[in-house]
Structure formats: structure tokens, C-alpha cells
N, CA and C atoms as a LAMMPS dump frame, in Angstrom:
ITEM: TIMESTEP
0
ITEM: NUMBER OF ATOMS
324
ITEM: BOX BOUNDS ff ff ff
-5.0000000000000000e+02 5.0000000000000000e+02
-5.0000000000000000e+02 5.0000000000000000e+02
-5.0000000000000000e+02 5.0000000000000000e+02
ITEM: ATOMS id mol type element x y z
1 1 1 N -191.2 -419.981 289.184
2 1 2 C -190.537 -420.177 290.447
3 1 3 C -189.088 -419.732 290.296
4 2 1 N -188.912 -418.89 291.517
5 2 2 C -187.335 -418.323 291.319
6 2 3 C -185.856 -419.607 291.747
7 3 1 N -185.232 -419.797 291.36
8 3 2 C -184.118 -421.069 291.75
9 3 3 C -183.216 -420.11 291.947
10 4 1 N -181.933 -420.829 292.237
11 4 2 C -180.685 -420.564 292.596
12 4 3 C -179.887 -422.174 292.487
13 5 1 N -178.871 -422.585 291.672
14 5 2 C -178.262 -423.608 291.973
15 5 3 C -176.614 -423.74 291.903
16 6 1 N -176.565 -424.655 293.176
17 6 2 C -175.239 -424.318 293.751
18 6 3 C -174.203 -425.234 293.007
19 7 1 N -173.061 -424.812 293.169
20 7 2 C -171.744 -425.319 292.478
21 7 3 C -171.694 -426.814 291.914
22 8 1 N -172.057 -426.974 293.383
23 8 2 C -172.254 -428.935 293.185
24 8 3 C -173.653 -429.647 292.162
25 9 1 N -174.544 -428.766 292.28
26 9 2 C -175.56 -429.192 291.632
27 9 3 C -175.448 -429.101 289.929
28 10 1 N -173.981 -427.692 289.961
29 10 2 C -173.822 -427.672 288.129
30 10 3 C -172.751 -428.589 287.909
31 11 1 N -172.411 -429.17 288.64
32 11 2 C -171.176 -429.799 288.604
33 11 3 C -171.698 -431.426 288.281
34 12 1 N -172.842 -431.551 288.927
35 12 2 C -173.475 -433.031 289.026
36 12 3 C -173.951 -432.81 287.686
37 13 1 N -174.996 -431.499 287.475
38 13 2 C -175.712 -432.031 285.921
39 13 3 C -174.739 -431.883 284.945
40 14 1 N -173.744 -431.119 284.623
41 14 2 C -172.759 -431.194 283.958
42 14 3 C -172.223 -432.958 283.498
43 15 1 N -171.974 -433.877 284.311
44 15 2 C -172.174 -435.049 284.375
45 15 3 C -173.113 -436.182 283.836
46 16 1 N -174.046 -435.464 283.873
47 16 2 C -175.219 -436.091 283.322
48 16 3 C -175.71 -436.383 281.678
49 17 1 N -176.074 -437.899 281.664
50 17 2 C -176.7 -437.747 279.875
51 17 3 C -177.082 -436.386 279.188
52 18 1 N -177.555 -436.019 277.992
53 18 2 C -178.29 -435.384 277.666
54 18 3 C -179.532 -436.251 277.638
55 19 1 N -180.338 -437.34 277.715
56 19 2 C -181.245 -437.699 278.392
57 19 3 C -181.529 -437.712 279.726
58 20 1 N -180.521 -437.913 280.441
59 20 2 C -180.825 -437.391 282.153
60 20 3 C -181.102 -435.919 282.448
61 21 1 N -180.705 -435.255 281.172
62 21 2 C -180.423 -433.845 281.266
63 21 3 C -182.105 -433.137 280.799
64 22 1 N -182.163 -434.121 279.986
65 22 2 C -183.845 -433.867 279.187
66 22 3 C -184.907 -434.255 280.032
67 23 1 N -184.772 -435.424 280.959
68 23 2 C -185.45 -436.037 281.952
69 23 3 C -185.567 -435.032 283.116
70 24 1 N -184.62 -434.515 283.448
71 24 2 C -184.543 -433.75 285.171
72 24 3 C -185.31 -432.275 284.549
73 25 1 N -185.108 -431.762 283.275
74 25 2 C -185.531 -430.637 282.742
75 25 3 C -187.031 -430.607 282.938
76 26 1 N -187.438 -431.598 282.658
77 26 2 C -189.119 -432.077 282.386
78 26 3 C -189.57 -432.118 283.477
79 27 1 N -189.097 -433.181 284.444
80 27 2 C -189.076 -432.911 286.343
81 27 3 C -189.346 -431.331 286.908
82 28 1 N -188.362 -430.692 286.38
83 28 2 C -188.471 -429.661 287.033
84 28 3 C -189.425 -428.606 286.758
85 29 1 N -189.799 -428.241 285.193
86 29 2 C -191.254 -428.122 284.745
87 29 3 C -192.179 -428.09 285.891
88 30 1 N -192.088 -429.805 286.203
89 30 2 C -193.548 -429.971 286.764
90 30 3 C -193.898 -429.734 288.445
91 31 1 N -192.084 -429.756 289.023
92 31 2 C -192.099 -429.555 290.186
93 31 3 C -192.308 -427.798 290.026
94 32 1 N -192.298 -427.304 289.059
95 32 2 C -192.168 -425.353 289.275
96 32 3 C -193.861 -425.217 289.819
97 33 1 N -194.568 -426.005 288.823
98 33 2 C -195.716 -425.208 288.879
99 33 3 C -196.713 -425.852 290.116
100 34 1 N -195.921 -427.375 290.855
101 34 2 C -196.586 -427.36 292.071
102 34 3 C -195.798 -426.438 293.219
103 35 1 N -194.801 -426.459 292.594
104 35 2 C -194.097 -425.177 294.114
105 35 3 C -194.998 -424.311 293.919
106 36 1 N -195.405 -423.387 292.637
107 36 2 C -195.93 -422.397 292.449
108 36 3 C -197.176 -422.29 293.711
109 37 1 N -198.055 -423.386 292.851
110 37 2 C -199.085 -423.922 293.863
111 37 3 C -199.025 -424.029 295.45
112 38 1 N -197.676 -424.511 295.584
113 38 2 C -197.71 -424.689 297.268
114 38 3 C -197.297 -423.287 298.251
115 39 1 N -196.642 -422.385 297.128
116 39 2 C -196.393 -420.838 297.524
117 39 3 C -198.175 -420.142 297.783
118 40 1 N -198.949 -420.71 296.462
119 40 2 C -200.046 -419.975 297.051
120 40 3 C -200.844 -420.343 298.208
121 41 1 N -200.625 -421.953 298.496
122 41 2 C -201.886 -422.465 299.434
123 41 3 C -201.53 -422.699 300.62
124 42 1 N -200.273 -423.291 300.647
125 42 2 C -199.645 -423.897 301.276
126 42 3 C -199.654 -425.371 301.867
127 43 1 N -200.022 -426.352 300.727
128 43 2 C -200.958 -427.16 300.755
129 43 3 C -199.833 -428.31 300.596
130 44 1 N -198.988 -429.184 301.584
131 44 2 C -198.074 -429.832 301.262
132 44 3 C -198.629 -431.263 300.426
133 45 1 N -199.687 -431.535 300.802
134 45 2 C -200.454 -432.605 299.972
135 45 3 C -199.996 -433.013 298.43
136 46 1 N -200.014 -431.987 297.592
137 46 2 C -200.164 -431.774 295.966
138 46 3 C -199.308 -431.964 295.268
139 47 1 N -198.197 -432.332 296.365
140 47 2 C -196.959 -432.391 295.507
141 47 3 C -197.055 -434.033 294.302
142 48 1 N -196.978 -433.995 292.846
143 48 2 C -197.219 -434.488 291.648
144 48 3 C -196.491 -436.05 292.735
145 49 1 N -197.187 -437.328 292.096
146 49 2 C -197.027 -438.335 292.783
147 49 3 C -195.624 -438.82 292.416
148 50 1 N -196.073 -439.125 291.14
149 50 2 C -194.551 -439.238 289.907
150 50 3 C -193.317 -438.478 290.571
151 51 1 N -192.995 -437.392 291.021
152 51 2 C -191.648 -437.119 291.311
153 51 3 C -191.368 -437.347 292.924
154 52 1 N -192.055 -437.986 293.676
155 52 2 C -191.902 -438.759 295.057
156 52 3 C -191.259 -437.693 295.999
157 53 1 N -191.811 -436.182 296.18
158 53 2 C -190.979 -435.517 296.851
159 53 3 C -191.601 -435.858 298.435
160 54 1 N -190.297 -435.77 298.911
161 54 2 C -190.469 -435.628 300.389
162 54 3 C -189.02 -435.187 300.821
163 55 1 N -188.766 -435.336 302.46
164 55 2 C -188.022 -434.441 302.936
165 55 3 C -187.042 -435.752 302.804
166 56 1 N -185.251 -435.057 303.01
167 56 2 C -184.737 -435.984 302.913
168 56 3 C -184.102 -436.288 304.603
169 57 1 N -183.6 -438.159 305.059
170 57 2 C -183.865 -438.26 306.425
171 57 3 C -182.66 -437.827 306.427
172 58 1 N -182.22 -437.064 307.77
173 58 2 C -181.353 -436.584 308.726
174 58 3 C -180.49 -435.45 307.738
175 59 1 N -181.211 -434.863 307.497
176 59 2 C -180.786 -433.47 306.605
177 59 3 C -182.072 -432.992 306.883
178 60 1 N -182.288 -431.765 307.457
179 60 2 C -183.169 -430.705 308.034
180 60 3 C -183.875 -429.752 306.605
181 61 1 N -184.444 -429.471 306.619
182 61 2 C -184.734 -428.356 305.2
183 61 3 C -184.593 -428.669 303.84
184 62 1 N -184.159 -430.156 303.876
185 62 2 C -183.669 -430.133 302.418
186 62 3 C -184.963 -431.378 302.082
187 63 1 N -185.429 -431.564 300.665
188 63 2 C -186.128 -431.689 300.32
189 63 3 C -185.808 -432.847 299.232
190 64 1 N -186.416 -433.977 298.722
191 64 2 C -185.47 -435.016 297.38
192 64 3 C -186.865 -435.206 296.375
193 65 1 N -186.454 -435.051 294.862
194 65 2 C -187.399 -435.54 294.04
195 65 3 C -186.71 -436.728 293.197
196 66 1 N -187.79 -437.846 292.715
197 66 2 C -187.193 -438.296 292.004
198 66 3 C -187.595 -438.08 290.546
199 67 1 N -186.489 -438.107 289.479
200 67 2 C -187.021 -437.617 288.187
201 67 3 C -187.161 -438.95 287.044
202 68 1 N -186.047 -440.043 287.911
203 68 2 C -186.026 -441.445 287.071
204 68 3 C -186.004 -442.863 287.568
205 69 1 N -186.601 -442.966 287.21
206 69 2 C -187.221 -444.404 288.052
207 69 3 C -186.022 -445.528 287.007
208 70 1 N -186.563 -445.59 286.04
209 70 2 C -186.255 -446.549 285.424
210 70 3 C -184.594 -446.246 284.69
211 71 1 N -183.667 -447.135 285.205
212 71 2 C -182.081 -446.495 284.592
213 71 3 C -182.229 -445.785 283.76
214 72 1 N -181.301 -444.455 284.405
215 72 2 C -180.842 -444.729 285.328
216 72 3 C -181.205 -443.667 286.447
217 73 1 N -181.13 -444.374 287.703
218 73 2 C -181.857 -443.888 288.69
219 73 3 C -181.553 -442.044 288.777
220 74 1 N -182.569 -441.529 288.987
221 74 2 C -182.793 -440.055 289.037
222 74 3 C -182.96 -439.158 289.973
223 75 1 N -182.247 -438.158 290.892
224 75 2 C -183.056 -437.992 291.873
225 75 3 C -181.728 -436.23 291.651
226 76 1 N -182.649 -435.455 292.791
227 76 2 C -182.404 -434.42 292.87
228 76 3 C -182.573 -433.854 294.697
229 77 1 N -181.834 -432.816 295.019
230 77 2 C -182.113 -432.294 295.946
231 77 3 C -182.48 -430.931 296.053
232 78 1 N -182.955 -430.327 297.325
233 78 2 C -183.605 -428.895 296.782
234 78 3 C -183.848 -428.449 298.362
235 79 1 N -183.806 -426.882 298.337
236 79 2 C -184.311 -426.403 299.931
237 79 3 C -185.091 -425.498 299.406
238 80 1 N -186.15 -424.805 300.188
239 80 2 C -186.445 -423.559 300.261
240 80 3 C -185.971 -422.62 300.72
241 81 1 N -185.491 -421.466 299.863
242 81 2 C -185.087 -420.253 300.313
243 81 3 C -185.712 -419.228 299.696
244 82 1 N -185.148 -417.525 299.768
245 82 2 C -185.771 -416.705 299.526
246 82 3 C -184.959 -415.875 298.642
247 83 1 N -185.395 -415.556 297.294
248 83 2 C -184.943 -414.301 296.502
249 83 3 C -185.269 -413.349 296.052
250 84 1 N -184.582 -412.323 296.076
251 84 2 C -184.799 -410.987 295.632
252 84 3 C -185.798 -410.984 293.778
253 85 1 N -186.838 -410.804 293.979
254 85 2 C -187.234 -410.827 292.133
255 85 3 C -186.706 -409.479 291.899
256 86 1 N -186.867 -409.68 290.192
257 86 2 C -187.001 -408.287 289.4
258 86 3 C -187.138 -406.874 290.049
259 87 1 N -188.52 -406.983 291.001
260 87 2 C -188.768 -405.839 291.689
261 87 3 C -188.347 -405.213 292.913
262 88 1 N -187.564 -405.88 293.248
263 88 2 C -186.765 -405.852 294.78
264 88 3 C -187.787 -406.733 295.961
265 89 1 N -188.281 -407.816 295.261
266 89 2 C -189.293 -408.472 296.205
267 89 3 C -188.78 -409.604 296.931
268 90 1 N -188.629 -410.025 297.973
269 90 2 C -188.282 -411.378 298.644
270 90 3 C -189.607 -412.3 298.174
271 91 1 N -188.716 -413.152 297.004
272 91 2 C -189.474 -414.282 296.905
273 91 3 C -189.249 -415.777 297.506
274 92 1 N -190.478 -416.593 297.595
275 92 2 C -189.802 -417.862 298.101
276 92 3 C -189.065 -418.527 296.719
277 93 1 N -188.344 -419.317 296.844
278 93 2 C -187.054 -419.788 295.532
279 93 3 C -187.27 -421.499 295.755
280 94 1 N -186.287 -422.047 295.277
281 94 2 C -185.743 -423.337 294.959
282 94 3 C -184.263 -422.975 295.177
283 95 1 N -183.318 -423.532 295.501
284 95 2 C -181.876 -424.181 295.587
285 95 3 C -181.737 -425.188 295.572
286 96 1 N -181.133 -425.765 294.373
287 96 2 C -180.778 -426.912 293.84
288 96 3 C -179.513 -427.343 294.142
289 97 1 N -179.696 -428.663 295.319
290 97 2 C -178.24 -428.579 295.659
291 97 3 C -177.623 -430.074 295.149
292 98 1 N -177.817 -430.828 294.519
293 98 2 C -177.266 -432.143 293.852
294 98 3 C -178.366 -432.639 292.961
295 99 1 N -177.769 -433.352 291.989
296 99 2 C -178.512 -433.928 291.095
297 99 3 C -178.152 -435.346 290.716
298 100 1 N -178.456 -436.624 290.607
299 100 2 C -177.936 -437.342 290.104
300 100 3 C -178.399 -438.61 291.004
301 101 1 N -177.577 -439.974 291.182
302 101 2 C -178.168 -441.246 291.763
303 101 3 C -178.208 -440.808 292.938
304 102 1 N -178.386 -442.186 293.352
305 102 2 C -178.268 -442.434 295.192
306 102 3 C -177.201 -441.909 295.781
307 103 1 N -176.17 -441.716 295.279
308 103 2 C -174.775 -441.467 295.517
309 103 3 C -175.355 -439.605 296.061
310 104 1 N -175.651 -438.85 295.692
311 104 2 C -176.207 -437.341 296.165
312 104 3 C -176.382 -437.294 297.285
313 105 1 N -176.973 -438.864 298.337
314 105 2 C -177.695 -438.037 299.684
315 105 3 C -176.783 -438.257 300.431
316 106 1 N -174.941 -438.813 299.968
317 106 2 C -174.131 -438.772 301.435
318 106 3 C -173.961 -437.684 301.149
319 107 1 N -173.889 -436.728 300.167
320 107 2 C -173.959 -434.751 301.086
321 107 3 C -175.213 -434.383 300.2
322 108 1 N -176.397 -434.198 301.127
323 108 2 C -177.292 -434.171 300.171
324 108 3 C -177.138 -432.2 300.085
């Protein structure tokens, strides 16, 4: 899956444990290969139970996973957009736009 992540989102993991850092890494693993999945089917169902994605409220397009349940709390934000691959192809992407607690969704 192609990403893109924005200022704030390197700025948040920058911040982060190297266990929060090892934790959200592993998250994202698993969220690649159901995006992958949901690029082919389009099957919003499948998304892995464990990272609790859904949309986030009163923010349009943007999307929240969580990566840590147990302290300290884990969560991430994300939209769909589109990037150019290798081949000059418009792919669908990830943009990663915050990472970190509860504190992320007053600008998610």
C-alpha cells in the first residue's frame, strides 16, 4: 500500500516510545494488507477487529485505528488518497495524518 505522511503525523511519532513506535509499526503491517484487500473488493466489512477502524465523528474522509489498547492508549489517523506509483500509475494511498492518544482527534 502506497502512504504519504504529513508533517504532524512525523512530528507525533517522533514523540513516541520506541515501543509505541514498535506497536503502531505492527498496526500498520496489518492495516496495509486489509487496505490492500479493500482496494481489491471493496469490501468495508474486513477491516481486522483488533485495530477498531472506523470513520472519525465530524471529520469527513478521515478514518481512526486503534493500535493500543492497553497504556498507553494508541490510536492513529488516516484518509484515502491517490498516488502516483513507480509507473506513472494513480494509486489509491494512505495519508497518515496524527498518531498518538486521544489528544489527535481535536485536529484529527
Amino acid at each position: 500500500m502506497l502512504f504519504e505522511i504529513t508533517a504532524s503525523a512525523k512530528s507525533d511519532y517522533a514523540k513516541l516510545t520506541m515501543k509505541e513506535q514498535r506497536l503502531f509499526k505492527e498496526a500498520v503491517a496489518i492495516l496495509n494488507v486489509a487496505a490492500d484487500r479493500f482496494v481489491a473488493t471493496g469490501d468495508h466489512s474486513r477491516w481486522p477487529k483488533k485495530l477498531r477502524v472506523k470513520s472519525v465523528t465530524h471529520a469527513p474522509g478521515i478514518f481512526e485505528m486503534t493500535w493500543s489498547f492497553s497504556g498507553p492508549d494508541g490510536r492513529a489517523t488516516w484518509e484515502w488518497i491517490s498516488l502516483t506509483d513507480e509507473n506513472g500509475r494513480s494509486q489509491p494511498a494512505i495519508r497518515w495524518r496524527r498518531i498518538g492518544g486521544h489528544a489527535i482527534f481535536s485536529n484529527p
